[in-house]
mmCIF file of the N, C-alpha and C atoms, coordinates in Angstrom:
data_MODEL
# 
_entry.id   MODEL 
# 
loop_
_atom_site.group_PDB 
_atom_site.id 
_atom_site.type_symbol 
_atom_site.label_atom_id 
_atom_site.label_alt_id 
_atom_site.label_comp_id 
_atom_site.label_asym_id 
_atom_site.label_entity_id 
_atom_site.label_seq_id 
_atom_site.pdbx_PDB_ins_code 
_atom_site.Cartn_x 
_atom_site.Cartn_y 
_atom_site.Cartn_z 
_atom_site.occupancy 
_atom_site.B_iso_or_equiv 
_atom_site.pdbx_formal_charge 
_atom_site.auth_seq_id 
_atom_site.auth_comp_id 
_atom_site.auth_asym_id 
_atom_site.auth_atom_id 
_atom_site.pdbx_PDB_model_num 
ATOM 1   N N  . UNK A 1 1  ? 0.501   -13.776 -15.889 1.00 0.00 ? 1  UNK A N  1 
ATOM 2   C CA . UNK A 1 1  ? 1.460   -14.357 -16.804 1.00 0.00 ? 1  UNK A CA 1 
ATOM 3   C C  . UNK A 1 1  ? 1.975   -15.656 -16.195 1.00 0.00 ? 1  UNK A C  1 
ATOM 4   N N  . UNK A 1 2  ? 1.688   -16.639 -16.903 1.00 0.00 ? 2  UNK A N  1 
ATOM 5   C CA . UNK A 1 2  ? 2.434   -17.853 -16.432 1.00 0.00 ? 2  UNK A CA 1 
ATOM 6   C C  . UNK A 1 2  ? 3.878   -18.172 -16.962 1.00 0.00 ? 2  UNK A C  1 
ATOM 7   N N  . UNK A 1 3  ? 4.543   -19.126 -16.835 1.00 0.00 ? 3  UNK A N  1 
ATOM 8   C CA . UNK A 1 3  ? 5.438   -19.268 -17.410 1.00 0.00 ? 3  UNK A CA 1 
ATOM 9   C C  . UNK A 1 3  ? 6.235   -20.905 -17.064 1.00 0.00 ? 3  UNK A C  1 
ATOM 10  N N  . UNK A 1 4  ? 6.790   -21.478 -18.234 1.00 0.00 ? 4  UNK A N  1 
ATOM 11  C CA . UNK A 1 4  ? 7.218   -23.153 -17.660 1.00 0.00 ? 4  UNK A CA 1 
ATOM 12  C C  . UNK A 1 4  ? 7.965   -23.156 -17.572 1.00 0.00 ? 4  UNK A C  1 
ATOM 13  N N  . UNK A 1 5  ? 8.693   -23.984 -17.099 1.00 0.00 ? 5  UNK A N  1 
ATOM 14  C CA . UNK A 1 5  ? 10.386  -24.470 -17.007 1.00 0.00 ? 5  UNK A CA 1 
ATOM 15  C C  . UNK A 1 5  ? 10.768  -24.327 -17.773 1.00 0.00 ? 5  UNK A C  1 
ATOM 16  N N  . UNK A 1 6  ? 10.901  -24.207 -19.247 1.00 0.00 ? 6  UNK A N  1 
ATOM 17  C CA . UNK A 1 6  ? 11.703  -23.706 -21.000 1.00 0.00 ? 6  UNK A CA 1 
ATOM 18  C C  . UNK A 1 6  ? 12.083  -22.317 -20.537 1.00 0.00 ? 6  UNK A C  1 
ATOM 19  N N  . UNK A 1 7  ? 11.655  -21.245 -19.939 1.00 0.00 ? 7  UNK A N  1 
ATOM 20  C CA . UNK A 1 7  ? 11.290  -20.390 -20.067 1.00 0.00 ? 7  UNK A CA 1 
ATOM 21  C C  . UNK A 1 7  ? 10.417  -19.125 -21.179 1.00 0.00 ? 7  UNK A C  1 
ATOM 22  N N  . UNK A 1 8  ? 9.440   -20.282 -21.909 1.00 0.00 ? 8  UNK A N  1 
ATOM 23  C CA . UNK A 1 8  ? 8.259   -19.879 -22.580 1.00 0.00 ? 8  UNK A CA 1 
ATOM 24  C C  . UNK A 1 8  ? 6.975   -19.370 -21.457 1.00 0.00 ? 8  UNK A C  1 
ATOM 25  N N  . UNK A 1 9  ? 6.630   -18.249 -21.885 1.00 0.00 ? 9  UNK A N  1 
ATOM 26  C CA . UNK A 1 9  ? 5.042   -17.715 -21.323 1.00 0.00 ? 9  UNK A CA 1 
ATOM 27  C C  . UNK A 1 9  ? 4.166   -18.296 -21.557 1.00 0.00 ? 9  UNK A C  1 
ATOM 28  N N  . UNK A 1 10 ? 3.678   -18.618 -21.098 1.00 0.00 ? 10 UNK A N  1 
ATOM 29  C CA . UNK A 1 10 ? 2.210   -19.243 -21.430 1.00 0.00 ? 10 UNK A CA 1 
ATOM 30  C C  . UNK A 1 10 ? 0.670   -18.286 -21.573 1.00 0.00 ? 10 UNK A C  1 
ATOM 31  N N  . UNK A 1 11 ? 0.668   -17.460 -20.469 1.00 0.00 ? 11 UNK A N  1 
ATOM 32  C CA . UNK A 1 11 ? -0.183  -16.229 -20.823 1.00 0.00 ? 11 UNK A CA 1 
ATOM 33  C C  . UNK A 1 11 ? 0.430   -15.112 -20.863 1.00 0.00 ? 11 UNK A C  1 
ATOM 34  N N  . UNK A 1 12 ? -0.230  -14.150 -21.737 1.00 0.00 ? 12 UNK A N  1 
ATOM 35  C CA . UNK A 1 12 ? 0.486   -12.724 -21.796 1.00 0.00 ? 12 UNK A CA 1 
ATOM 36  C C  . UNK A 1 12 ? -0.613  -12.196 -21.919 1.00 0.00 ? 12 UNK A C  1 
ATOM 37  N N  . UNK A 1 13 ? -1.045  -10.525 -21.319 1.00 0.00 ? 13 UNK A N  1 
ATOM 38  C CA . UNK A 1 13 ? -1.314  -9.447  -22.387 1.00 0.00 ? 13 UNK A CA 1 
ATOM 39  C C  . UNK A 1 13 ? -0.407  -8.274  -22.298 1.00 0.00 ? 13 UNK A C  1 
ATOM 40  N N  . UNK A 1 14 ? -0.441  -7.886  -23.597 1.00 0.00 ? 14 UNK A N  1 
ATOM 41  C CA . UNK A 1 14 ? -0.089  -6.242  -23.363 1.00 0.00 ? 14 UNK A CA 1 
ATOM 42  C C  . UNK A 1 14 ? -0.676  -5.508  -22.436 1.00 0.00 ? 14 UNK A C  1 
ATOM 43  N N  . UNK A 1 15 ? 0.494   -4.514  -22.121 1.00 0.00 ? 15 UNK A N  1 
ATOM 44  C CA . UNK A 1 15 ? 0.428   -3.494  -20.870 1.00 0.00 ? 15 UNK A CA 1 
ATOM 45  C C  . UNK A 1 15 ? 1.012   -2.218  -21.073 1.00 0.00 ? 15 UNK A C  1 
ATOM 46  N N  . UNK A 1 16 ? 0.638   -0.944  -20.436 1.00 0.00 ? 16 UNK A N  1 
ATOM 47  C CA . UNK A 1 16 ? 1.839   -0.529  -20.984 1.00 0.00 ? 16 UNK A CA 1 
ATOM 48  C C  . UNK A 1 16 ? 3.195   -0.107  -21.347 1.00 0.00 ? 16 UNK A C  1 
ATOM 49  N N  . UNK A 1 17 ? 3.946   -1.215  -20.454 1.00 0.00 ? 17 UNK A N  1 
ATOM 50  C CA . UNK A 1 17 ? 5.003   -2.173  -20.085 1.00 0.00 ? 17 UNK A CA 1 
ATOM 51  C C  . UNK A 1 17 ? 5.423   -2.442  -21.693 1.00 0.00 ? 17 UNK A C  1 
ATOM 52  N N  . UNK A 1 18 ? 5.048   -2.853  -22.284 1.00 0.00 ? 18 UNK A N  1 
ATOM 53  C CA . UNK A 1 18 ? 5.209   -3.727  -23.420 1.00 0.00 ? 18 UNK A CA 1 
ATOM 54  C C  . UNK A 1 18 ? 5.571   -3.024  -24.476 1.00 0.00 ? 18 UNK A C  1 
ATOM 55  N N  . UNK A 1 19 ? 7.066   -2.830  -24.916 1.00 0.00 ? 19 UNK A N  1 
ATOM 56  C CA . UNK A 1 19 ? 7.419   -1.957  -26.070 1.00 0.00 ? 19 UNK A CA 1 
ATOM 57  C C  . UNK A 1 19 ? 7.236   -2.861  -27.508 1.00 0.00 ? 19 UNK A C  1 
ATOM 58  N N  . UNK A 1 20 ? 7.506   -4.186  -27.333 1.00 0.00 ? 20 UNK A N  1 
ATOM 59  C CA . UNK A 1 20 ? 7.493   -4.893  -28.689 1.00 0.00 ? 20 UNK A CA 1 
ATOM 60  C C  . UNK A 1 20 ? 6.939   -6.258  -28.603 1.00 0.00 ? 20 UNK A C  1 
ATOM 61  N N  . UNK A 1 21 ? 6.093   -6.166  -29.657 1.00 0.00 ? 21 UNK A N  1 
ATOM 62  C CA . UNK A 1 21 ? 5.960   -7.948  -29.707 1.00 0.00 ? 21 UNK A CA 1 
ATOM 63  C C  . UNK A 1 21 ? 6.207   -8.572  -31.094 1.00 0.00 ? 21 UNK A C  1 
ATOM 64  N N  . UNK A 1 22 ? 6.923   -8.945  -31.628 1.00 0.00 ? 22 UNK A N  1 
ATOM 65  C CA . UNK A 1 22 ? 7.878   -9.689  -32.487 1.00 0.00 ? 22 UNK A CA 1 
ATOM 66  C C  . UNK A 1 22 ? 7.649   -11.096 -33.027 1.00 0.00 ? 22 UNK A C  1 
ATOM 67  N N  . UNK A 1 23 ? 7.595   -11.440 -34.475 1.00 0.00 ? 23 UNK A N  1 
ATOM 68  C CA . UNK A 1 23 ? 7.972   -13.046 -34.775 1.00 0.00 ? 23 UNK A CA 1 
ATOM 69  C C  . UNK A 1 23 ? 9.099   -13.114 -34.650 1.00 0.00 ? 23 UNK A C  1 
ATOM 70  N N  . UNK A 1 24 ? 9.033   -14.534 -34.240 1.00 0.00 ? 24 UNK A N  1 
ATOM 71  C CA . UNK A 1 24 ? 10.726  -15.121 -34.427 1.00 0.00 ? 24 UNK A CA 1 
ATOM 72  C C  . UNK A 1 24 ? 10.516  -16.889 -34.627 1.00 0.00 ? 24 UNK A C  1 
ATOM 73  N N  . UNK A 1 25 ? 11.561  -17.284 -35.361 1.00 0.00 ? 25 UNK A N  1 
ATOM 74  C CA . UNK A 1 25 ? 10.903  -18.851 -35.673 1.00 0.00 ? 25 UNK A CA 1 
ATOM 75  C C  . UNK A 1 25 ? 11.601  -19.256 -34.437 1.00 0.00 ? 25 UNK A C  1 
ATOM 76  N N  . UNK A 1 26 ? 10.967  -20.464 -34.008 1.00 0.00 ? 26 UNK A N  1 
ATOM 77  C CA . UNK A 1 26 ? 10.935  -21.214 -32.987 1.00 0.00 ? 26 UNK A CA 1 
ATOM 78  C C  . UNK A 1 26 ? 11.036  -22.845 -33.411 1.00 0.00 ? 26 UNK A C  1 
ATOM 79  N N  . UNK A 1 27 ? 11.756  -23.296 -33.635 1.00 0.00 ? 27 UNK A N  1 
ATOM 80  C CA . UNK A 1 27 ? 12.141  -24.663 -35.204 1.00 0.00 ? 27 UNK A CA 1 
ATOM 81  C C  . UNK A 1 27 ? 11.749  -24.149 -36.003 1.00 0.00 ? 27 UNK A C  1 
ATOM 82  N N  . UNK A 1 28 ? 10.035  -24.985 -36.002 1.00 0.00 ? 28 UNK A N  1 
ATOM 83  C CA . UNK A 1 28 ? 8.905   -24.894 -37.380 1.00 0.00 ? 28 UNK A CA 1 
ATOM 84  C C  . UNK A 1 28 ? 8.158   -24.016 -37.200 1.00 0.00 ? 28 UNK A C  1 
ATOM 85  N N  . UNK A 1 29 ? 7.754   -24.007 -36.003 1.00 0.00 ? 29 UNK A N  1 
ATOM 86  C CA . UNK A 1 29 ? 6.532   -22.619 -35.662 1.00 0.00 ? 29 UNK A CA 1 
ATOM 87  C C  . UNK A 1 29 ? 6.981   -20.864 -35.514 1.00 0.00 ? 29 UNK A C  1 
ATOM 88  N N  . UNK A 1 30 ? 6.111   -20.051 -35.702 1.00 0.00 ? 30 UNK A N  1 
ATOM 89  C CA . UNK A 1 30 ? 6.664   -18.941 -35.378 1.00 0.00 ? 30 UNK A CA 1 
ATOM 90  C C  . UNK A 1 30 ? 5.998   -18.601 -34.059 1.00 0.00 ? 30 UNK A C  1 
ATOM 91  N N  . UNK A 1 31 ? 6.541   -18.107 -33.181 1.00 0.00 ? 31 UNK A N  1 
ATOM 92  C CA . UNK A 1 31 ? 6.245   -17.505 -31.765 1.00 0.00 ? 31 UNK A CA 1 
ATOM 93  C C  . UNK A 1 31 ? 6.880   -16.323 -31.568 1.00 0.00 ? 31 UNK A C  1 
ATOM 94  N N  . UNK A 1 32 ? 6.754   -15.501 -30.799 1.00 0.00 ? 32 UNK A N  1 
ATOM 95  C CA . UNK A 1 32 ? 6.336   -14.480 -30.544 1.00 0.00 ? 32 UNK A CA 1 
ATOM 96  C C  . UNK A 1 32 ? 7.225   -14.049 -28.883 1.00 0.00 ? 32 UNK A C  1 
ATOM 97  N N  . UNK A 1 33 ? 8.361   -12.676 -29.903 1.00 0.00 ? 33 UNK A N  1 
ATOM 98  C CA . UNK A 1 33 ? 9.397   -12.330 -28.736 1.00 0.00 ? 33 UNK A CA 1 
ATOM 99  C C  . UNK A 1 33 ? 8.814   -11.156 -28.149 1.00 0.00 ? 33 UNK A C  1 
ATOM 100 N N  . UNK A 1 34 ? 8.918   -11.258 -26.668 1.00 0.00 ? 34 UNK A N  1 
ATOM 101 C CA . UNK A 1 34 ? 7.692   -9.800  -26.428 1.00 0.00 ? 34 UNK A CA 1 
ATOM 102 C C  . UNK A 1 34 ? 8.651   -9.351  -25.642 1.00 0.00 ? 34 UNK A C  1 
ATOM 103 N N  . UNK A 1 35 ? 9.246   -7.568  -25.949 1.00 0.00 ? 35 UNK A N  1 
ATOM 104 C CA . UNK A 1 35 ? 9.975   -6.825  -24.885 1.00 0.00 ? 35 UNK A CA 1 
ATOM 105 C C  . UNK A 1 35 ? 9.071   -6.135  -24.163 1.00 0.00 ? 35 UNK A C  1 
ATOM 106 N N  . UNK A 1 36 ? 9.597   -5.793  -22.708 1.00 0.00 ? 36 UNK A N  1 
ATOM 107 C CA . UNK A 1 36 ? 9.196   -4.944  -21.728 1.00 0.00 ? 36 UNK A CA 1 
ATOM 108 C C  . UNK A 1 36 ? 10.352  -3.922  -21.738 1.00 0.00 ? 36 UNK A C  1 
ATOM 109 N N  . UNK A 1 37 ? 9.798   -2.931  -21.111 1.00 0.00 ? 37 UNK A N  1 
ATOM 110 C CA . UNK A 1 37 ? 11.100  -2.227  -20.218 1.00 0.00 ? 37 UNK A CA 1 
ATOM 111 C C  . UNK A 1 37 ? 12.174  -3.120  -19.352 1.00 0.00 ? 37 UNK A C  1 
ATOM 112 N N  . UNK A 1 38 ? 11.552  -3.692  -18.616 1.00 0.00 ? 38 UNK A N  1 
ATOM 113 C CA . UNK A 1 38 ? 12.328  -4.432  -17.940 1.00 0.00 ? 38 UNK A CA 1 
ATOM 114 C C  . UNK A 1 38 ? 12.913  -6.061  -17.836 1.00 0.00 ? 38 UNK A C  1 
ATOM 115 N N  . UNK A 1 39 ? 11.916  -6.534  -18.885 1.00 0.00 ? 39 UNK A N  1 
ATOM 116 C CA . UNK A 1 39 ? 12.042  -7.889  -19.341 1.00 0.00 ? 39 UNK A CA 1 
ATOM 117 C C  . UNK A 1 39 ? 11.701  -8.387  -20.673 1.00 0.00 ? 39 UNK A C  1 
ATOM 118 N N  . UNK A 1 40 ? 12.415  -9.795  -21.204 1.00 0.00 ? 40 UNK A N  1 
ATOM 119 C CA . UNK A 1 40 ? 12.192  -9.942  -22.289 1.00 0.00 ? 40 UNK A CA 1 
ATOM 120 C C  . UNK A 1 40 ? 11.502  -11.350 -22.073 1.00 0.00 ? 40 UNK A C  1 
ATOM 121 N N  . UNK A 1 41 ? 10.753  -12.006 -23.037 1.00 0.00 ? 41 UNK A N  1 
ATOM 122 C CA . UNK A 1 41 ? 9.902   -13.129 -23.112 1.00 0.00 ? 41 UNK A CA 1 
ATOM 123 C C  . UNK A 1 41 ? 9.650   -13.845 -24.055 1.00 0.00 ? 41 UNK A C  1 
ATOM 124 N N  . UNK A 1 42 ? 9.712   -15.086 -24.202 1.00 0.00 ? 42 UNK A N  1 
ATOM 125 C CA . UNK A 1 42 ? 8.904   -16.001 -25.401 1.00 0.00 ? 42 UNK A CA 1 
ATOM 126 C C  . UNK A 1 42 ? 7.839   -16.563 -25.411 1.00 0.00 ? 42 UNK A C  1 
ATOM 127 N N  . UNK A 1 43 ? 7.000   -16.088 -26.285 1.00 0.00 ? 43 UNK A N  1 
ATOM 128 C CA . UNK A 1 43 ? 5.958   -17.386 -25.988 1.00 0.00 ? 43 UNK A CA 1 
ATOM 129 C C  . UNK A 1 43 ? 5.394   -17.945 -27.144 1.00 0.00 ? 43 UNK A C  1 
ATOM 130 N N  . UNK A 1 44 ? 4.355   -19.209 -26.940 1.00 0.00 ? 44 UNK A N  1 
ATOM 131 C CA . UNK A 1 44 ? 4.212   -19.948 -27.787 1.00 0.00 ? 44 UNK A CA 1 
ATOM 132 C C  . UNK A 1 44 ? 3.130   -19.581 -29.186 1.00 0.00 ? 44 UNK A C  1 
ATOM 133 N N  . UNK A 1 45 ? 2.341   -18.203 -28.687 1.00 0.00 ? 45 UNK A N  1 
ATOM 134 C CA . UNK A 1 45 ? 1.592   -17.431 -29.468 1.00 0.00 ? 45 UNK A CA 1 
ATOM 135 C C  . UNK A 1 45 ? 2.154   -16.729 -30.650 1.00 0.00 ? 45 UNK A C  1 
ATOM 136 N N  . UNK A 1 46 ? 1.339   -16.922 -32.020 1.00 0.00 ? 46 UNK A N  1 
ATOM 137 C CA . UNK A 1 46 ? 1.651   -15.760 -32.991 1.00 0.00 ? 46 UNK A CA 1 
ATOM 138 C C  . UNK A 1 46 ? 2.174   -14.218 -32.672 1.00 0.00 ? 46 UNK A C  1 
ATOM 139 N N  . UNK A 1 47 ? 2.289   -13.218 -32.414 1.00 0.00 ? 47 UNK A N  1 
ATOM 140 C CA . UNK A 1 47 ? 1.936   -11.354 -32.392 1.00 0.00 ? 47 UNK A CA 1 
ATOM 141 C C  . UNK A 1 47 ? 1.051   -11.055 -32.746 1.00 0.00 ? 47 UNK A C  1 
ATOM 142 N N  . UNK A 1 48 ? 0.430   -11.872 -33.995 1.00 0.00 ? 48 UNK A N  1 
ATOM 143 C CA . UNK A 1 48 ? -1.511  -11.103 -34.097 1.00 0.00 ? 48 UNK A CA 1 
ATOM 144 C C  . UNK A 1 48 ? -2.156  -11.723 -33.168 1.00 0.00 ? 48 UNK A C  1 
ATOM 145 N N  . UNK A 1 49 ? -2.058  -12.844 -32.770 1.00 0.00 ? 49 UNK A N  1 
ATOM 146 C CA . UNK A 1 49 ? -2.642  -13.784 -31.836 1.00 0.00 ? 49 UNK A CA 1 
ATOM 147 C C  . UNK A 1 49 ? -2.661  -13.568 -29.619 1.00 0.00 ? 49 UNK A C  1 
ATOM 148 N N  . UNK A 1 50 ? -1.293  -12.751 -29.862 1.00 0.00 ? 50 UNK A N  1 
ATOM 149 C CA . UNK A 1 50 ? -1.540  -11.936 -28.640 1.00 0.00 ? 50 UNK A CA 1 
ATOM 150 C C  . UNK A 1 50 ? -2.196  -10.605 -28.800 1.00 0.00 ? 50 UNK A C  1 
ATOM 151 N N  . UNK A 1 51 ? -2.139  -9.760  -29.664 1.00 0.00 ? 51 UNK A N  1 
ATOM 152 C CA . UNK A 1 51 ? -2.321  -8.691  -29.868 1.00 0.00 ? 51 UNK A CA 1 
ATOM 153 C C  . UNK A 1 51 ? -4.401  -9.084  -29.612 1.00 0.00 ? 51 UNK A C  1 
ATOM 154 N N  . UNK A 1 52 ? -4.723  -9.774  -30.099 1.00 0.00 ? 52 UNK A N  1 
ATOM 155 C CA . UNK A 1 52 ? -5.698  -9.609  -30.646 1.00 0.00 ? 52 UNK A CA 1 
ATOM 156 C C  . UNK A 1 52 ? -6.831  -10.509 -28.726 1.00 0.00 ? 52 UNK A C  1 
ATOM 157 N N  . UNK A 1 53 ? -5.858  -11.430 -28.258 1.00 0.00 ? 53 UNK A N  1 
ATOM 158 C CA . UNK A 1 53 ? -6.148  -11.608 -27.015 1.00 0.00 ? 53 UNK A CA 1 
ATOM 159 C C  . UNK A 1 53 ? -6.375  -10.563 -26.026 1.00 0.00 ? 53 UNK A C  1 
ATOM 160 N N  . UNK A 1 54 ? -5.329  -9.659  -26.230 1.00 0.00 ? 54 UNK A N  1 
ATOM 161 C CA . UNK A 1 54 ? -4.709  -8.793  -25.224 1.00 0.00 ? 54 UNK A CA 1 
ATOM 162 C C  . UNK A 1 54 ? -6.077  -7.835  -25.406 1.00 0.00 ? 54 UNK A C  1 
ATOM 163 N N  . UNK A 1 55 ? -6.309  -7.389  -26.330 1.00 0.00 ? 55 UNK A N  1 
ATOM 164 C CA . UNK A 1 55 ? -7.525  -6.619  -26.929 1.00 0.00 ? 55 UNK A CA 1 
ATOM 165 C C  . UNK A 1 55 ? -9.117  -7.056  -25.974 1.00 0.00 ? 55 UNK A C  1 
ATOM 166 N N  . UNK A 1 56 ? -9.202  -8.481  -26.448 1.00 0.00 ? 56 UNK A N  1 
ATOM 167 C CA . UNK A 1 56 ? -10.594 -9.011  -25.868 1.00 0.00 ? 56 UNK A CA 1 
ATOM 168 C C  . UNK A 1 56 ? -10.054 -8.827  -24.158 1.00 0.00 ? 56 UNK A C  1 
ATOM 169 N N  . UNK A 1 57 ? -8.855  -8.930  -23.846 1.00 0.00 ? 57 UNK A N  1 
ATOM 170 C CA . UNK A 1 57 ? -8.434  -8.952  -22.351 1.00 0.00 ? 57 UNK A CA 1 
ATOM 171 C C  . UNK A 1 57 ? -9.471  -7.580  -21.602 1.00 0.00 ? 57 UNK A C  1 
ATOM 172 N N  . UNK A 1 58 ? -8.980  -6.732  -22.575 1.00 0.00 ? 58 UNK A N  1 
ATOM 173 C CA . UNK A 1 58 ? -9.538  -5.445  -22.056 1.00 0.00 ? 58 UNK A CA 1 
ATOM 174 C C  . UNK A 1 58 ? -10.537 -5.180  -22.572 1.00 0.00 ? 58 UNK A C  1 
ATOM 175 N N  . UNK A 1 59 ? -11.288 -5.379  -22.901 1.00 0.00 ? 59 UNK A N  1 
ATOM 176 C CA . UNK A 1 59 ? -13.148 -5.625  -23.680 1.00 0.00 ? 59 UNK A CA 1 
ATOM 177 C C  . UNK A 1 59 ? -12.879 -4.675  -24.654 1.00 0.00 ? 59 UNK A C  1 
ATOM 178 N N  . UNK A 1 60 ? -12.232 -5.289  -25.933 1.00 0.00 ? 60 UNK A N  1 
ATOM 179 C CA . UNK A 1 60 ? -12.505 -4.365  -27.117 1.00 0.00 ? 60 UNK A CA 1 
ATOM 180 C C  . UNK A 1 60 ? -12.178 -5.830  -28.075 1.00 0.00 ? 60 UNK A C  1 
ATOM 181 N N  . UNK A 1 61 ? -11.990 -5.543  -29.243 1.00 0.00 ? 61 UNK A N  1 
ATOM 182 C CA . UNK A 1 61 ? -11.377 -6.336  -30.502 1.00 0.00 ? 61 UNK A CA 1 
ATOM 183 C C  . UNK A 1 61 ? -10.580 -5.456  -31.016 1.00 0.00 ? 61 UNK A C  1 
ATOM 184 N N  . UNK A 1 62 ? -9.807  -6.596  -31.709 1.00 0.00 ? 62 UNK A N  1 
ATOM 185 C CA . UNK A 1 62 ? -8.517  -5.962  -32.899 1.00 0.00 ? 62 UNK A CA 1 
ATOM 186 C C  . UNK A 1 62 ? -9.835  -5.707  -34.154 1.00 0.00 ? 62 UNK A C  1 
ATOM 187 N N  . UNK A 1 63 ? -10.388 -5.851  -34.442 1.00 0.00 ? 63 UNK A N  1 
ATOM 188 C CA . UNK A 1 63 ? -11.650 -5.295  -35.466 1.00 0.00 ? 63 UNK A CA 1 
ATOM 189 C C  . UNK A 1 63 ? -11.630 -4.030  -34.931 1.00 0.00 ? 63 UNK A C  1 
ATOM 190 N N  . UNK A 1 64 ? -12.040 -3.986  -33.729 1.00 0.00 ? 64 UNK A N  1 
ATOM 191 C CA . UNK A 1 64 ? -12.836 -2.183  -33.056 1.00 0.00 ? 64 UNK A CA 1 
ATOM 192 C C  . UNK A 1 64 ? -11.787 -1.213  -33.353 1.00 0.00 ? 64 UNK A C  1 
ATOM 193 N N  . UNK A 1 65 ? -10.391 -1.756  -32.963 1.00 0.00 ? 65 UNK A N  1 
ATOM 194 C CA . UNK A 1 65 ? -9.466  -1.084  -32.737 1.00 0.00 ? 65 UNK A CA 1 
ATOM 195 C C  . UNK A 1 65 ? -8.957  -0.565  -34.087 1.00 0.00 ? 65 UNK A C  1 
ATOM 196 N N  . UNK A 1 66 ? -8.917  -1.550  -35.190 1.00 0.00 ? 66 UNK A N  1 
ATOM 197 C CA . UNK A 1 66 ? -8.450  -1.175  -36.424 1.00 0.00 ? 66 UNK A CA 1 
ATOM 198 C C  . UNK A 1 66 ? -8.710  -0.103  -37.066 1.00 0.00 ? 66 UNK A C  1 
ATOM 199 N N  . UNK A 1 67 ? -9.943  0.008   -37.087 1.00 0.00 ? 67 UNK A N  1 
ATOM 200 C CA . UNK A 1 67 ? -11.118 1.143   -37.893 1.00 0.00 ? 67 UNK A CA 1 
ATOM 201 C C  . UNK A 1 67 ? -11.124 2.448   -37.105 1.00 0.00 ? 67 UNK A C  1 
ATOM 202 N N  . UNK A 1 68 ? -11.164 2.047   -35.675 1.00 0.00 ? 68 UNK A N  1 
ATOM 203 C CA . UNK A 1 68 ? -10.154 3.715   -35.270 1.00 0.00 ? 68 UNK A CA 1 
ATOM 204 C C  . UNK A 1 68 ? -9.626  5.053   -36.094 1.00 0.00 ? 68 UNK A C  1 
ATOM 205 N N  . UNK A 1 69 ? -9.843  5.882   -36.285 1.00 0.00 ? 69 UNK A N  1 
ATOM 206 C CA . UNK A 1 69 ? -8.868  6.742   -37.098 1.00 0.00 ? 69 UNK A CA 1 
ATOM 207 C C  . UNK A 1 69 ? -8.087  7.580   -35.972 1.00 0.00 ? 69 UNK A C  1 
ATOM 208 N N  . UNK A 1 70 ? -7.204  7.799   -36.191 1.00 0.00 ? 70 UNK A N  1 
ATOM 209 C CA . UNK A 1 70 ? -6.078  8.690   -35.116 1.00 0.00 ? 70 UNK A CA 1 
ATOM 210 C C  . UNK A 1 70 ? -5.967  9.826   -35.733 1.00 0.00 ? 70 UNK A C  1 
ATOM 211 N N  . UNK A 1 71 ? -6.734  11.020  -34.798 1.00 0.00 ? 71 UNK A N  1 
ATOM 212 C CA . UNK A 1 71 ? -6.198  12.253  -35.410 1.00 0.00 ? 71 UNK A CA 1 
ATOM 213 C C  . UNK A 1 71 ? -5.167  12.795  -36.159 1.00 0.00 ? 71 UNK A C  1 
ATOM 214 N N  . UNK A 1 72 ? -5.049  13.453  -37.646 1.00 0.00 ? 72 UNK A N  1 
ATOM 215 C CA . UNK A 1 72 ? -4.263  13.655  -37.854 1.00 0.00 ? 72 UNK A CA 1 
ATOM 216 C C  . UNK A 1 72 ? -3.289  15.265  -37.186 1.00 0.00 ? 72 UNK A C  1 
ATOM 217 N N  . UNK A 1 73 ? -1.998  15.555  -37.168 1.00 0.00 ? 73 UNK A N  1 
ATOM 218 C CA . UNK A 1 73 ? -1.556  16.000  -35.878 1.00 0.00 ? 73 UNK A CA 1 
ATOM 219 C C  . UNK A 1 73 ? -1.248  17.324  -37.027 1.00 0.00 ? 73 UNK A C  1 
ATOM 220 N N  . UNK A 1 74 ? -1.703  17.581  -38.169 1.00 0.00 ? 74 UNK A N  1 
ATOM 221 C CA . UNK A 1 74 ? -0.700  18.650  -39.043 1.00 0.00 ? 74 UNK A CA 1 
ATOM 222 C C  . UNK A 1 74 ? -1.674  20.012  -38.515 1.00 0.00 ? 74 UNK A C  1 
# 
């Protein structure tokens, strides 16, 4: 994770650290508020746009992942 003097991130992925990742407008653009347990963050990325990084981070896609079905628990 990098991060600049603004205190904007520059890289992120999810971990499983990471309870939320959030829009929020930023002026004109929307970027992306990401909570931890222990810390909070901005960065200059969409939430589908990390989500979908964070994914290839760990060798899959937000495609692979979608089509998934999750047991149902009844």
């Amino acid at each position: 994770m990098k991060e600049n003097n603004q205190g904007i991130i520059e890289e992120f992925e999810i971990t499983p650290h990471t309870l939320m990742v959030s829009p929020i407008n930023y002026g004109s653009k929307i970027y992306s508020r990401i909570i931890e347990m222990e810390d909070e963050f901005i960065s200059p990325f969409k939430p589908m746009e990390i989500i979908k990084k964070s994914c290839e981070f760990f060798g899959s896609s937000y495609e692979g992942l979608s089509i998934m079905k999750v047991p149902n628990k009844s």
